[in-house]
VOGULO-944208 format. One record per residue (C-alpha): residue in one letter; x, y, z; chain. Coordinates in nm, 3 decimals, always signed. Layout:
<pt><residu>a</residu><x>X</x><y>Y</y><z>Z</z><chaine>A</chaine></pt>
...
***
This chain:
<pt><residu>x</residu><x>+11.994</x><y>+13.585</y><z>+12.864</z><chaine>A</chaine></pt>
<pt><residu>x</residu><x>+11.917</x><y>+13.929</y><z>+12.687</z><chaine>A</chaine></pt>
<pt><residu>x</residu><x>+12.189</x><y>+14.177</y><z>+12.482</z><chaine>A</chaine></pt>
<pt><residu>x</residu><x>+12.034</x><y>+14.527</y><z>+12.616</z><chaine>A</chaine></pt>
<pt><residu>x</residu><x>+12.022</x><y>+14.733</y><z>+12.310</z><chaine>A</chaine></pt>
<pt><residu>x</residu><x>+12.207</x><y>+15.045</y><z>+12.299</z><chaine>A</chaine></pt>
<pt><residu>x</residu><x>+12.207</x><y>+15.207</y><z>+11.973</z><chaine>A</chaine></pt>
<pt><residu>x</residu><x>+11.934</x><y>+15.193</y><z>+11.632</z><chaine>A</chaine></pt>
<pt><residu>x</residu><x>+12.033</x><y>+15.335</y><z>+11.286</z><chaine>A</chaine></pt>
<pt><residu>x</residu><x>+11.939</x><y>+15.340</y><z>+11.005</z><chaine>A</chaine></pt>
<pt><residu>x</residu><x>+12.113</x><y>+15.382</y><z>+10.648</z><chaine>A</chaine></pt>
<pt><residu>x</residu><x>+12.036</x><y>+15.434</y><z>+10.251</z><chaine>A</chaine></pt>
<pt><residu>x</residu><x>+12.011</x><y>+15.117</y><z>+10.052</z><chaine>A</chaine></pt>
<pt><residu>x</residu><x>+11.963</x><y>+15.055</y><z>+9.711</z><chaine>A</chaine></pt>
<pt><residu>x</residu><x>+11.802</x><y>+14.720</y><z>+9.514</z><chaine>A</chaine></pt>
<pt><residu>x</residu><x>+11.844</x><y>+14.609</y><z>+9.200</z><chaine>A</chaine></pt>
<pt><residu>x</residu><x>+11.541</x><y>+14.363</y><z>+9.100</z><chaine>A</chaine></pt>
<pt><residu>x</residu><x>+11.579</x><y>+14.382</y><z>+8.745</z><chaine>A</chaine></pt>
<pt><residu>x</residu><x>+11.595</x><y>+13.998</y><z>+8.704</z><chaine>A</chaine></pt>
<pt><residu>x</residu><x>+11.223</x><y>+14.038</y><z>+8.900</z><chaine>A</chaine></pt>
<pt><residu>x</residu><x>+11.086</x><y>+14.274</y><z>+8.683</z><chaine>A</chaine></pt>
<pt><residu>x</residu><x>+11.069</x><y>+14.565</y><z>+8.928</z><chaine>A</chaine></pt>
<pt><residu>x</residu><x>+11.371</x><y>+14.788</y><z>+8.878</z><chaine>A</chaine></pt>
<pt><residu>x</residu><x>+11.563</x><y>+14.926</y><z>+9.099</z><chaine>A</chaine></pt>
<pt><residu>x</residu><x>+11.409</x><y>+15.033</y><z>+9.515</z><chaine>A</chaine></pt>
<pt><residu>x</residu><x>+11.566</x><y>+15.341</y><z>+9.690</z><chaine>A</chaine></pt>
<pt><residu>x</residu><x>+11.487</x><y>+15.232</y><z>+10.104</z><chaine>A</chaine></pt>
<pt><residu>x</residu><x>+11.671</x><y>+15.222</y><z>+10.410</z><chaine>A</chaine></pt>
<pt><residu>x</residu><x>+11.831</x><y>+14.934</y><z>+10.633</z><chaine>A</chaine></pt>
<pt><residu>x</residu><x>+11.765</x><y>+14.943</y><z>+11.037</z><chaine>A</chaine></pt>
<pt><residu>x</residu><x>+12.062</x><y>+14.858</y><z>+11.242</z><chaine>A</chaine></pt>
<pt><residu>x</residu><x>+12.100</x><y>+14.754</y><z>+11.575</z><chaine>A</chaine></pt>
<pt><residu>x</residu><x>+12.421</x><y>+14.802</y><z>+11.743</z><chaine>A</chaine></pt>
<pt><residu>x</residu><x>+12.606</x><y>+14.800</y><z>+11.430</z><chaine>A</chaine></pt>
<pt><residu>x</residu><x>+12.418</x><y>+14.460</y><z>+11.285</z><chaine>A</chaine></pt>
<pt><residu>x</residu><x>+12.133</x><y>+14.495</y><z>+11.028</z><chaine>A</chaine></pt>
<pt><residu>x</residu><x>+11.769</x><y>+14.414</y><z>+11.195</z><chaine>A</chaine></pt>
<pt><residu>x</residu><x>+11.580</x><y>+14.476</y><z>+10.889</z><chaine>A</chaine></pt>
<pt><residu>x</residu><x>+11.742</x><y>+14.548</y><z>+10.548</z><chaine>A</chaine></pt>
<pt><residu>x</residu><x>+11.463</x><y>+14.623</y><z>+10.355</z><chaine>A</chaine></pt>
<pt><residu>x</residu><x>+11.211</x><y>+14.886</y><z>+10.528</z><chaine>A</chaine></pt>
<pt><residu>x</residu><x>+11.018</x><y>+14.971</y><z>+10.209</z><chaine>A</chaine></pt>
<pt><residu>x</residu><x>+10.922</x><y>+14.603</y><z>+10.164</z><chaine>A</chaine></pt>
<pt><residu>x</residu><x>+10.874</x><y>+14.552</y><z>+10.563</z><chaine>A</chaine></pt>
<pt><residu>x</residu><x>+10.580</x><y>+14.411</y><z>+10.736</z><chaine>A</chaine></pt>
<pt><residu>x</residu><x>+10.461</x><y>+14.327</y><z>+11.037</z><chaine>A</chaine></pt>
<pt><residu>x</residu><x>+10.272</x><y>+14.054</y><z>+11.178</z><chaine>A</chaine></pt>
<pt><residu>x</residu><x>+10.187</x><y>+14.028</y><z>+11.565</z><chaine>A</chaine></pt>
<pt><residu>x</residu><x>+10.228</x><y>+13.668</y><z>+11.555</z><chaine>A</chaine></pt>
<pt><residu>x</residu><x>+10.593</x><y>+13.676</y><z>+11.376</z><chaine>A</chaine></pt>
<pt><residu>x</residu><x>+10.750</x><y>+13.885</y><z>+11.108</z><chaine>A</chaine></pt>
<pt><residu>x</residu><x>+11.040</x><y>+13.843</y><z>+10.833</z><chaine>A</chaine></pt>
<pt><residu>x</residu><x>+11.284</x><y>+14.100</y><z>+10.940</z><chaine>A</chaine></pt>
<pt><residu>x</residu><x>+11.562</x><y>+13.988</y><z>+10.634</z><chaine>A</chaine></pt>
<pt><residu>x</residu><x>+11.394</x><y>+14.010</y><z>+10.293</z><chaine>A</chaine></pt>
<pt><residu>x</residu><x>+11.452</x><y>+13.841</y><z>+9.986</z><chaine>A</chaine></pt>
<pt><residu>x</residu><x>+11.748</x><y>+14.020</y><z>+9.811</z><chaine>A</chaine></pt>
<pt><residu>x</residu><x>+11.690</x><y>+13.937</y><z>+9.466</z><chaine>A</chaine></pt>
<pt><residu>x</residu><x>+11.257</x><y>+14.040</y><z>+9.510</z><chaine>A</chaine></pt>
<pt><residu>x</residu><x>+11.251</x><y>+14.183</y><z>+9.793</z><chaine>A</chaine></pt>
<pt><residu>x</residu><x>+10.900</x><y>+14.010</y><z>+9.919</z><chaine>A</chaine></pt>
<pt><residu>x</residu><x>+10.866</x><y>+13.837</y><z>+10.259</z><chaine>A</chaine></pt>
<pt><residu>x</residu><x>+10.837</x><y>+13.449</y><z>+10.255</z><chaine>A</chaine></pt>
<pt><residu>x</residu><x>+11.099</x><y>+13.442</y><z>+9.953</z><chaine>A</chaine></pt>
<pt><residu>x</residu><x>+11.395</x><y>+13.354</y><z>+10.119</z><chaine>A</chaine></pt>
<pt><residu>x</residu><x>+11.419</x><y>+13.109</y><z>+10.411</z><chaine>A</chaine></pt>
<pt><residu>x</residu><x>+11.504</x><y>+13.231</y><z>+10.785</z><chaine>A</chaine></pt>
<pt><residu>x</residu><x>+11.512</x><y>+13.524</y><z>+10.961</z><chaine>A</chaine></pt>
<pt><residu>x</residu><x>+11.134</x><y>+13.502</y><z>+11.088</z><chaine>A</chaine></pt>
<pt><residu>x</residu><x>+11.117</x><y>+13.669</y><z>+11.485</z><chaine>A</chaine></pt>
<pt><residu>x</residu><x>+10.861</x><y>+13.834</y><z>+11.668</z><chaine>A</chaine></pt>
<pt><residu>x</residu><x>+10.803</x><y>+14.089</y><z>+11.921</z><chaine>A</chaine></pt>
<pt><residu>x</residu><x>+10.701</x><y>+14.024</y><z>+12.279</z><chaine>A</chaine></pt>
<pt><residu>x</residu><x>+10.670</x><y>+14.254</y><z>+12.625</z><chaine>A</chaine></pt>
<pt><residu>x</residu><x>+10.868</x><y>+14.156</y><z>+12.919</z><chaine>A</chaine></pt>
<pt><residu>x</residu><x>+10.794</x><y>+14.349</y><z>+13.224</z><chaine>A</chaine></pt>
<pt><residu>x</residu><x>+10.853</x><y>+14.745</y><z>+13.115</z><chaine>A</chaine></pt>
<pt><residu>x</residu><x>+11.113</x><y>+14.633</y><z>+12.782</z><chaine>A</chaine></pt>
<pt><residu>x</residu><x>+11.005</x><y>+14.464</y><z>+12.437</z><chaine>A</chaine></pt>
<pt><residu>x</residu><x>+11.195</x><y>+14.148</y><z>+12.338</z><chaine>A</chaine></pt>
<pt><residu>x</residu><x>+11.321</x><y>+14.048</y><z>+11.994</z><chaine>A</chaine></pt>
<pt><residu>x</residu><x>+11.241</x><y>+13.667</y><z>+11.994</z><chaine>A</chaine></pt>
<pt><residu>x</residu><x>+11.233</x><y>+13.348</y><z>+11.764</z><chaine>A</chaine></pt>
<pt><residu>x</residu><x>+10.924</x><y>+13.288</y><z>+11.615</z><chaine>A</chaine></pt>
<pt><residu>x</residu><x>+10.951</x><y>+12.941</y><z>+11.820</z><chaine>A</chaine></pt>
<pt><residu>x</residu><x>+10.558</x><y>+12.874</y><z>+11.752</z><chaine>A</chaine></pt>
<pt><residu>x</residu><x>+10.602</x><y>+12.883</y><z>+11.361</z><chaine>A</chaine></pt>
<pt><residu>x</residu><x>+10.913</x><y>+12.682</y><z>+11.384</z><chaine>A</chaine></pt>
<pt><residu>x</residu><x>+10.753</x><y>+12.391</y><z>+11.601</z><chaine>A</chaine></pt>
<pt><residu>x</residu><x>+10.427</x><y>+12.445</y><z>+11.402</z><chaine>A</chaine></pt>
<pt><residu>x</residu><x>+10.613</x><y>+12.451</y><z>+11.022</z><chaine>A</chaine></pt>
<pt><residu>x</residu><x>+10.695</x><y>+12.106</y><z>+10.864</z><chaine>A</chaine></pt>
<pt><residu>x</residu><x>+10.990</x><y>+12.288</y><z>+10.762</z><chaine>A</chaine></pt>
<pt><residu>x</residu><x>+11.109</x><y>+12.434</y><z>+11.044</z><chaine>A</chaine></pt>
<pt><residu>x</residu><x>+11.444</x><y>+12.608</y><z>+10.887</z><chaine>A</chaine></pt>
<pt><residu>x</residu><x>+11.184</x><y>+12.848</y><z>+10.734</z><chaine>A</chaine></pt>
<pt><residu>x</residu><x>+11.144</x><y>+13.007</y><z>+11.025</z><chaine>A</chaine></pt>
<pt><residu>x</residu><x>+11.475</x><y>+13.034</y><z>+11.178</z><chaine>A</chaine></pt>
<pt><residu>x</residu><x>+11.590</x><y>+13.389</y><z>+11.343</z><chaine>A</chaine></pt>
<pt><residu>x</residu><x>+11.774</x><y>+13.626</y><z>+11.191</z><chaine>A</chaine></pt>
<pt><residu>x</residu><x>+12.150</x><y>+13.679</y><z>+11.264</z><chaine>A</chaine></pt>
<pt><residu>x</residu><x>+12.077</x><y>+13.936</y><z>+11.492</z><chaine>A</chaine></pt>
<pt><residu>x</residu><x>+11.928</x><y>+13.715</y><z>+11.708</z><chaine>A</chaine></pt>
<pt><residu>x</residu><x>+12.219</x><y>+13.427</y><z>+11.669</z><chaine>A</chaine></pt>
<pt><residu>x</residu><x>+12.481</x><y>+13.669</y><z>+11.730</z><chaine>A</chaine></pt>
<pt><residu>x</residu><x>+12.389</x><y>+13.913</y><z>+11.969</z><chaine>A</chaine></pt>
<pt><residu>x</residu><x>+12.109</x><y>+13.685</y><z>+12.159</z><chaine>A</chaine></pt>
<pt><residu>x</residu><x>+11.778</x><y>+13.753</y><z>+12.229</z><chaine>A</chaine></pt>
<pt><residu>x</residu><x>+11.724</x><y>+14.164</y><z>+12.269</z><chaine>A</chaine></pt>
<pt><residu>x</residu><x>+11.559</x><y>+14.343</y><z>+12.508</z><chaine>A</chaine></pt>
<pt><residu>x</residu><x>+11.480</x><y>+14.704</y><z>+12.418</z><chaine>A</chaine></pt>
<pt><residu>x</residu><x>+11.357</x><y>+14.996</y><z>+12.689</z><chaine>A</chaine></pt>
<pt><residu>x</residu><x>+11.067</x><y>+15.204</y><z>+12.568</z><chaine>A</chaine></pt>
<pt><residu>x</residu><x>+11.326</x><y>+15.522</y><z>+12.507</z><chaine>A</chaine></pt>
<pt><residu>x</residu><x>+11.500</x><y>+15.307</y><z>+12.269</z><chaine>A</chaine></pt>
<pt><residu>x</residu><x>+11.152</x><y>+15.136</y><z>+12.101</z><chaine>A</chaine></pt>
<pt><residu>x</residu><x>+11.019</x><y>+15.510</y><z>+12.093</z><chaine>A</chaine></pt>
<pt><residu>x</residu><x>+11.306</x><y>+15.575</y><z>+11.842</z><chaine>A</chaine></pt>
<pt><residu>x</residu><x>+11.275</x><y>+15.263</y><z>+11.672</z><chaine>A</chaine></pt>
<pt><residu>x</residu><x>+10.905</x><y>+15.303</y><z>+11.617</z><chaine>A</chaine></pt>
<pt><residu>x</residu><x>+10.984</x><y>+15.647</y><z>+11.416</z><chaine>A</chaine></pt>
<pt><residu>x</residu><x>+11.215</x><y>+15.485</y><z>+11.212</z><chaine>A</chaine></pt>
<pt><residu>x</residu><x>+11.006</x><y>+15.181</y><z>+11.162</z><chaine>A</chaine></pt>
<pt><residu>x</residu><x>+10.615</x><y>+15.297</y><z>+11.094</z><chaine>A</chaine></pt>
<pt><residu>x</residu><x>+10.448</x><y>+14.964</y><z>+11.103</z><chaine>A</chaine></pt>
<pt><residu>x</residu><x>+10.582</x><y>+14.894</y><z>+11.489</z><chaine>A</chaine></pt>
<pt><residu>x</residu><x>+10.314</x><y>+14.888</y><z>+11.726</z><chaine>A</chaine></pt>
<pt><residu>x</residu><x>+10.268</x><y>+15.095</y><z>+12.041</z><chaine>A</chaine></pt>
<pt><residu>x</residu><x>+10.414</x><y>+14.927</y><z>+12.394</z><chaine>A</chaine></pt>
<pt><residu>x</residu><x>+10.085</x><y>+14.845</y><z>+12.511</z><chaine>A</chaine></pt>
<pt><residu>x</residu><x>+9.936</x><y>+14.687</y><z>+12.155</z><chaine>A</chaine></pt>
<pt><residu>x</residu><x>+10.261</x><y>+14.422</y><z>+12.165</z><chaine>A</chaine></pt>
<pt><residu>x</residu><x>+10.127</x><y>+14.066</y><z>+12.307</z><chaine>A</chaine></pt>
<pt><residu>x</residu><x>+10.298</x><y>+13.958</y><z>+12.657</z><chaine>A</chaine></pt>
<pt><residu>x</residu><x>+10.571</x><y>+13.714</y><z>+12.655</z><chaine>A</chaine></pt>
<pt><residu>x</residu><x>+10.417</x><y>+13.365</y><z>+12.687</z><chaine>A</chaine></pt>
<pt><residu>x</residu><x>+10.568</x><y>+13.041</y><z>+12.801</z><chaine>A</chaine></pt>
<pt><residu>x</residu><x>+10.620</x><y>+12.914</y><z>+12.452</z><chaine>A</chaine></pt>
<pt><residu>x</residu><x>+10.853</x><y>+13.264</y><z>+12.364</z><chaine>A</chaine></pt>
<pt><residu>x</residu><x>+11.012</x><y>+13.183</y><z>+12.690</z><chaine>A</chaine></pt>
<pt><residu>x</residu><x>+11.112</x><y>+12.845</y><z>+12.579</z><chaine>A</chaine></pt>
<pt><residu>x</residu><x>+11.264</x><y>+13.003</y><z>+12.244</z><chaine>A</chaine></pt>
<pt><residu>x</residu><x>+11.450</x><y>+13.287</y><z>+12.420</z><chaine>A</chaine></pt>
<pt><residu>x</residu><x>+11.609</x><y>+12.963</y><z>+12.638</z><chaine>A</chaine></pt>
<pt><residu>x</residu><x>+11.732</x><y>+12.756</y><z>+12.399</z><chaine>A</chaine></pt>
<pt><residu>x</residu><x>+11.869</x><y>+13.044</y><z>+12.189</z><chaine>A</chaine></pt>
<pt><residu>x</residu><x>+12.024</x><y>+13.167</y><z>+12.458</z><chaine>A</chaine></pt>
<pt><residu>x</residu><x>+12.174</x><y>+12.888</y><z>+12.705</z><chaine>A</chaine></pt>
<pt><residu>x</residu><x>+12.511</x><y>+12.832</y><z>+12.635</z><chaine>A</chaine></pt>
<pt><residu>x</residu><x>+12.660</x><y>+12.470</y><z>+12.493</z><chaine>A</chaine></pt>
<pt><residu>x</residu><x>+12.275</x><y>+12.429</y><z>+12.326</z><chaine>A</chaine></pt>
<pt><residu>x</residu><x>+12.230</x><y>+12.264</y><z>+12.654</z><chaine>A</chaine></pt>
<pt><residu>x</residu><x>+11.837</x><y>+12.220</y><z>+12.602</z><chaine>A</chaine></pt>
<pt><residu>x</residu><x>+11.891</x><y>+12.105</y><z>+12.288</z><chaine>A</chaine></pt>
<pt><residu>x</residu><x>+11.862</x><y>+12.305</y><z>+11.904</z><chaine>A</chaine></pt>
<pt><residu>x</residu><x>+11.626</x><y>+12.552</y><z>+11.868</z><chaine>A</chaine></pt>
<pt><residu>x</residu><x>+11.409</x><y>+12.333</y><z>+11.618</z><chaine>A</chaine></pt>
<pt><residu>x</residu><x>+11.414</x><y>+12.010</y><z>+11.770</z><chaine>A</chaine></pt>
<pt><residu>x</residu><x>+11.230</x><y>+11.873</y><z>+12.060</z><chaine>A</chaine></pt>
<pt><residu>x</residu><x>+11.379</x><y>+12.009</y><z>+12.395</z><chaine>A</chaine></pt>
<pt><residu>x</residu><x>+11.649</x><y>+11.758</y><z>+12.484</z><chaine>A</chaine></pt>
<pt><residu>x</residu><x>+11.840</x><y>+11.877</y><z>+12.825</z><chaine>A</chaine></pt>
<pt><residu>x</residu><x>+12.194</x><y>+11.746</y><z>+12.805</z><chaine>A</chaine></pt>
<pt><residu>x</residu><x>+12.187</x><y>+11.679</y><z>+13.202</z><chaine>A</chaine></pt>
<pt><residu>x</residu><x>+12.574</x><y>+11.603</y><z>+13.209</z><chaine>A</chaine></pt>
<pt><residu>x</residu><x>+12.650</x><y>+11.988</y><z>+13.181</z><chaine>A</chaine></pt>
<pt><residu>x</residu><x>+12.441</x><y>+12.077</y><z>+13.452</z><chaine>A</chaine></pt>
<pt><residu>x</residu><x>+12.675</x><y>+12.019</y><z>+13.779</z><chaine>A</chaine></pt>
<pt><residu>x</residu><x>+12.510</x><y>+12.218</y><z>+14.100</z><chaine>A</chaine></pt>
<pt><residu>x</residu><x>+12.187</x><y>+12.436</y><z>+14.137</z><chaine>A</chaine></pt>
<pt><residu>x</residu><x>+12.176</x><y>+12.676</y><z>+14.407</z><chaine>A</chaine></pt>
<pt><residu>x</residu><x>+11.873</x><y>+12.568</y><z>+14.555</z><chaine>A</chaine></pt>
<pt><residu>x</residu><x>+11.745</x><y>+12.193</y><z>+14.620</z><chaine>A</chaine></pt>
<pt><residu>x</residu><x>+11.884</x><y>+11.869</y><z>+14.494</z><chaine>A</chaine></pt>
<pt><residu>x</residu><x>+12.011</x><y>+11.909</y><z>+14.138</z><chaine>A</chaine></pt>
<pt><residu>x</residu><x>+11.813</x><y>+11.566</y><z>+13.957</z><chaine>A</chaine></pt>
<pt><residu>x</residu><x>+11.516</x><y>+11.680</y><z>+14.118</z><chaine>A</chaine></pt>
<pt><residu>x</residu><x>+11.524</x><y>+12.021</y><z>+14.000</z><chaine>A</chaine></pt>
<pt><residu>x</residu><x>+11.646</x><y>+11.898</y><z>+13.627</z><chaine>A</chaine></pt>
<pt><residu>x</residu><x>+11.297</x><y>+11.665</y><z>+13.645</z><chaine>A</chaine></pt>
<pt><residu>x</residu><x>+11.104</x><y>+11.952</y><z>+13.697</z><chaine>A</chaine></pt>
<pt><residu>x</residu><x>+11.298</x><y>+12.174</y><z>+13.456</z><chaine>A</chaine></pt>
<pt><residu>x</residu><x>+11.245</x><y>+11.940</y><z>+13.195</z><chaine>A</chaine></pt>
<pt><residu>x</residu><x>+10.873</x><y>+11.818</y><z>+13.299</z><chaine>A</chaine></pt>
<pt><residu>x</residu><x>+10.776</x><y>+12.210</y><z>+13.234</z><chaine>A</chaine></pt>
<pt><residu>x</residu><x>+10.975</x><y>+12.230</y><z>+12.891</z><chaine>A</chaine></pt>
<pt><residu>x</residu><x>+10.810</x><y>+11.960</y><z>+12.759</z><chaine>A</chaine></pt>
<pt><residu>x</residu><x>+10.489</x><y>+12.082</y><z>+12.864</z><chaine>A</chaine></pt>
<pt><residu>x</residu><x>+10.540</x><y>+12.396</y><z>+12.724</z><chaine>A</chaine></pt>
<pt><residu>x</residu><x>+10.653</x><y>+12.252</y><z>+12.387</z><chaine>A</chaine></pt>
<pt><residu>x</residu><x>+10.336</x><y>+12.045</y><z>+12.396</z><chaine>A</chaine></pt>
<pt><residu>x</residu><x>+10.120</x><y>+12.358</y><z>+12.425</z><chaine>A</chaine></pt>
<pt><residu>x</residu><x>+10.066</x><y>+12.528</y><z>+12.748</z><chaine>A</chaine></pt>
<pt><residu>x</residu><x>+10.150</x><y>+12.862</y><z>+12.722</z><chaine>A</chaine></pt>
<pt><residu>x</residu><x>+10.069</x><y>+12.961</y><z>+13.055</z><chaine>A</chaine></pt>
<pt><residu>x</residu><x>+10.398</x><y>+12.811</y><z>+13.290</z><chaine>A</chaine></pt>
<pt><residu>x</residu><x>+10.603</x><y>+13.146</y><z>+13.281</z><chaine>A</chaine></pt>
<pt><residu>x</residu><x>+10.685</x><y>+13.368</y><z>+13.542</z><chaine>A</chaine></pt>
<pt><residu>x</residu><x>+10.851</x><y>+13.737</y><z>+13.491</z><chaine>A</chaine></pt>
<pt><residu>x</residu><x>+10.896</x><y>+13.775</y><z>+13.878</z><chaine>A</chaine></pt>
<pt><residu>x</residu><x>+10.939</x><y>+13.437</y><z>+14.070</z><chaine>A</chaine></pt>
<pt><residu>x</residu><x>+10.960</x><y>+13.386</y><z>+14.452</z><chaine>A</chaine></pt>
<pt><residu>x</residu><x>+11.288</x><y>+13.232</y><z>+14.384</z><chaine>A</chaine></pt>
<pt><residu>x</residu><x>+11.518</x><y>+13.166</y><z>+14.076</z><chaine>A</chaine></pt>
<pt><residu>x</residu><x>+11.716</x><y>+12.853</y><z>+14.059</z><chaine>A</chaine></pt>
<pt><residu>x</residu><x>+12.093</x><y>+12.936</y><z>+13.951</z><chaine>A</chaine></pt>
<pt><residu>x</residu><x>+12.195</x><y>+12.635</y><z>+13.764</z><chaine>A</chaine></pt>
<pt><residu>x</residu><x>+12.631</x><y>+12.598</y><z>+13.701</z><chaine>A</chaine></pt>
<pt><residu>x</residu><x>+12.714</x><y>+12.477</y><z>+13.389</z><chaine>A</chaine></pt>
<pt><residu>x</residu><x>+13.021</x><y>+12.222</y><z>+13.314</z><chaine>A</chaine></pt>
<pt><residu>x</residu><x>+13.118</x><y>+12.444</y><z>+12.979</z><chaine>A</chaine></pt>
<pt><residu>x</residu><x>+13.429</x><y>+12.675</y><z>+12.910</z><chaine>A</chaine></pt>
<pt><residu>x</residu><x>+13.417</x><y>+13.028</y><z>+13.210</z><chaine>A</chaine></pt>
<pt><residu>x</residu><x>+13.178</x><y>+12.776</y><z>+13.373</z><chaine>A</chaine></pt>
<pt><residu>x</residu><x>+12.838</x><y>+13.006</y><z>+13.324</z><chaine>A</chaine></pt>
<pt><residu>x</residu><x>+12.538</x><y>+13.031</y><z>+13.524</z><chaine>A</chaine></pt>
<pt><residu>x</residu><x>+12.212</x><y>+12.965</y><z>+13.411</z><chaine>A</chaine></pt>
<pt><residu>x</residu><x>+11.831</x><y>+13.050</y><z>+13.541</z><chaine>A</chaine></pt>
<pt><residu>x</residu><x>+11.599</x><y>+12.935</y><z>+13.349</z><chaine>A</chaine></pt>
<pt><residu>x</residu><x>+11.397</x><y>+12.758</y><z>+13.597</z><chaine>A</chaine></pt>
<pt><residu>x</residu><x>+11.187</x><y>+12.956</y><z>+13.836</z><chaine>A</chaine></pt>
<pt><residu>x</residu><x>+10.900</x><y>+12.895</y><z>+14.113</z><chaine>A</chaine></pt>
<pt><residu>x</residu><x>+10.564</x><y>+13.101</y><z>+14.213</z><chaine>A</chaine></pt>
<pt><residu>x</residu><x>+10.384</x><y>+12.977</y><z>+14.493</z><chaine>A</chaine></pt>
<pt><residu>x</residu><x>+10.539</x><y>+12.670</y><z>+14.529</z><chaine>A</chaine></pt>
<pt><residu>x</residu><x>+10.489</x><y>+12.590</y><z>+14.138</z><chaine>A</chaine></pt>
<pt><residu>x</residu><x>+10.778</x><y>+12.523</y><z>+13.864</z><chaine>A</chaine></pt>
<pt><residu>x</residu><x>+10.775</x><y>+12.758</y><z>+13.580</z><chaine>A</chaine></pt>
<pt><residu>x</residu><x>+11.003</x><y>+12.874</y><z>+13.302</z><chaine>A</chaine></pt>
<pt><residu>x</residu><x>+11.157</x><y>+13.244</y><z>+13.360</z><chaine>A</chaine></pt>
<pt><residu>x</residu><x>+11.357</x><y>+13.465</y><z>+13.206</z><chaine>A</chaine></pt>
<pt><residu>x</residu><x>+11.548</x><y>+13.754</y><z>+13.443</z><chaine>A</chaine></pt>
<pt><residu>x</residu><x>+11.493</x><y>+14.022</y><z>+13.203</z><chaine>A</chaine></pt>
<pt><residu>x</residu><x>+11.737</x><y>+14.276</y><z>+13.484</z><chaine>A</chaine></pt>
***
């Protein structure tokens, strides 16, 4: 469900905003595993709630160009690179607030605090471990639909939509049952209720896909007898 980060850099790049009236900006671009993060750290702010990670290349301010809008979560002892899923449900333009690349190509990353330590003295603005919110229910939902292969709980800015004919088996209970429940908690989740997430359930449903290498998928968990959304961070 995560790509682990193993390697942060960060290069010289140069920006010619002539056309905005600003000359040219000497700053660096942070790159994770070999695929740019932020490409304009002079220009780079964050925001607890969400943050604009790819800047306008032609001005270089935030909220310029569309996309690429993610925020930063805990998860147990790593931080988590997520979509800003609240500001896309929220936005009556939703494509605004799309992920990044990063996130669409490598998945939803999970970093350990080694690795955020040397992110955070390449990046100023970061925030300490402790000072980043805890992954709610509504990031959980985002990381899911990002990450579940075939878009099987529908697209990440439309209303959650499981396409039940790809799920074949679950490893634990009757399968419609557990899809009722799956999707009873999504769509209370979309609807608001942060709080139906688990890190560590009593048990983790393993649902088997019907796509290509025939994946795996457990998004579903329960805690004392009670259906929540999880996401096995390990």
């Amino acid at each position: 469900m995560f790509h682990e980060v193993e390697k942060i850099t960060s290069e010289p790049r140069t920006f010619d905003f002539l056309d905005s009236g600003q000359g040219k900006i000497e700053t660096n671009q942070i790159n994770v595993d070999g695929v740019c993060l932020i490409n304009n750290l002079y220009r780079f702010s964050f925001e607890p709630d969400s943050f604009q990670t790819i800047l306008c290349e032609c001005c270089g301010f935030s909220g310029c160009a569309p996309g690429s809008w993610a925020c930063l979560r805990r998860l147990e002892n790593y931080v988590v690179l997520v979509p800003a899923i609240e500001a896309i449900i929220e936005h009556e333009l939703p494509d605004e607030y799309m992920p990044p690349e990063i996130l669409t190509k490598l998945g939803p990353l999970k970093i350990t605090a080694g690795i955020y330590k040397h992110l955070r003295t390449l990046v100023s603005e970061l925030p300490p471990f402790e000072e980043i919110p805890v992954m709610s229910a509504l990031d959980a939902m985002g990381v899911q639909k990002l990450a579940i292969p075939g878009r099987a709980l529908g697209e990440l800015k439309s209303p959650v939509e499981i396409r039940r004919e790809v799920f074949i088996a679950a490893s634990d209970g009757d399968l419609h049952d557990l899809l009722e429940q799956y999707e009873s908690v999504l769509t209370e989740v979309e609807s608001g209720d942060k709080t139906l997430f688990v890190s560590i359930p009593d048990k983790v449903i393993e649902f088997h896909l019907d796509l290509p290498g025939f994946p795996t998928w457990t998004g579903l968990g329960f805690k004392d007898g009670r259906a929540l959304l999880t996401t096995p961070i390990t």
